[in-house]
N, C-alpha and C positions, 0 to 999 in steps of 0.2 A: 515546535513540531508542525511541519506542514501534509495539508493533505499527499503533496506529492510522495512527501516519504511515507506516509501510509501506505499509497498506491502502491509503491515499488518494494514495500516490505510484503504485501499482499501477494504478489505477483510474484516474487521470490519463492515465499512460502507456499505459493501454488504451486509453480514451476518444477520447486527443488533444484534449480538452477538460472545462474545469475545471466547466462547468454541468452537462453529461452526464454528468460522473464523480460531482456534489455529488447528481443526482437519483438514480444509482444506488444511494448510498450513504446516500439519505436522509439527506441534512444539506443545509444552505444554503451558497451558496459563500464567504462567509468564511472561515467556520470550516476549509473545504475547502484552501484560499487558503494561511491562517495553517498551515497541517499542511505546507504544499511550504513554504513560507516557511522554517518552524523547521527542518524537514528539511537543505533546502539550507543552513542555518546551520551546525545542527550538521556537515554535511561538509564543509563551509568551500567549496564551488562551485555553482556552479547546474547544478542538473537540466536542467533544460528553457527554450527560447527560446518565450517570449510573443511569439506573431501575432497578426493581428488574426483570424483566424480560430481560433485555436486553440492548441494548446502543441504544441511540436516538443521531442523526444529530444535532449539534447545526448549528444556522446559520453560523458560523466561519466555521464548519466542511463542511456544505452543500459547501460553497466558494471552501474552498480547494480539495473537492473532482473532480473538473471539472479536475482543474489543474493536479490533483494527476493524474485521467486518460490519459490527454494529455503526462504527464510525458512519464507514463510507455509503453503508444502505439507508443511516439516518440522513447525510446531504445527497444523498439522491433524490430521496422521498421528499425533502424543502424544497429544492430545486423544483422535483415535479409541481407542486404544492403551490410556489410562485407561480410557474408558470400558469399554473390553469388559472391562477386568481387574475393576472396581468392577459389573458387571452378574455377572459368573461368580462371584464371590466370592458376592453375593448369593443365586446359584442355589445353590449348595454346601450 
């Protein structure tokens, strides 16, 4: 599982739609597509029910969306975390 498909399953789940999420994210919806695709693969069920309007939250998807946020706000929060260590260091 990569952060990207986190990303893209976030952004979906945000969106409620896979064009709106793909222009968010600046990508094309394919490549958007194939990222829930492989997602829901690898967790062996489906995220979300394809409307003709849009994508809806299955209860699997609502689950994993907590987590998916925890995810991405915990490598933010490293990320920062580094950086401020890798900027002080420098100051020193």
């Amino acid at each position: 599982m990569s952060l990207t498909h986190i990303q893209s399953f976030v952004a979906v789940a945000e969106e409620r739609h896979v064009g709106r999420a793909a222009r968010r994210l600046h990508l094309s919806q394919p490549p958007l597509s194939r990222h829930i695709l492989a997602l829901e693969d690898e967790l062996g069920t489906p995220l979300f029910e394809r409307t003709p309007r849009g994508m809806r939250l299955l209860p699997a998807g609502e689950a994993f969306l907590q987590h998916a946020r925890r995810i991405l706000a915990e490598v933010d929060a490293a990320v920062h975390t580094v950086r401020g260590v890798a900027t002080r260091r420098r100051e020193s």
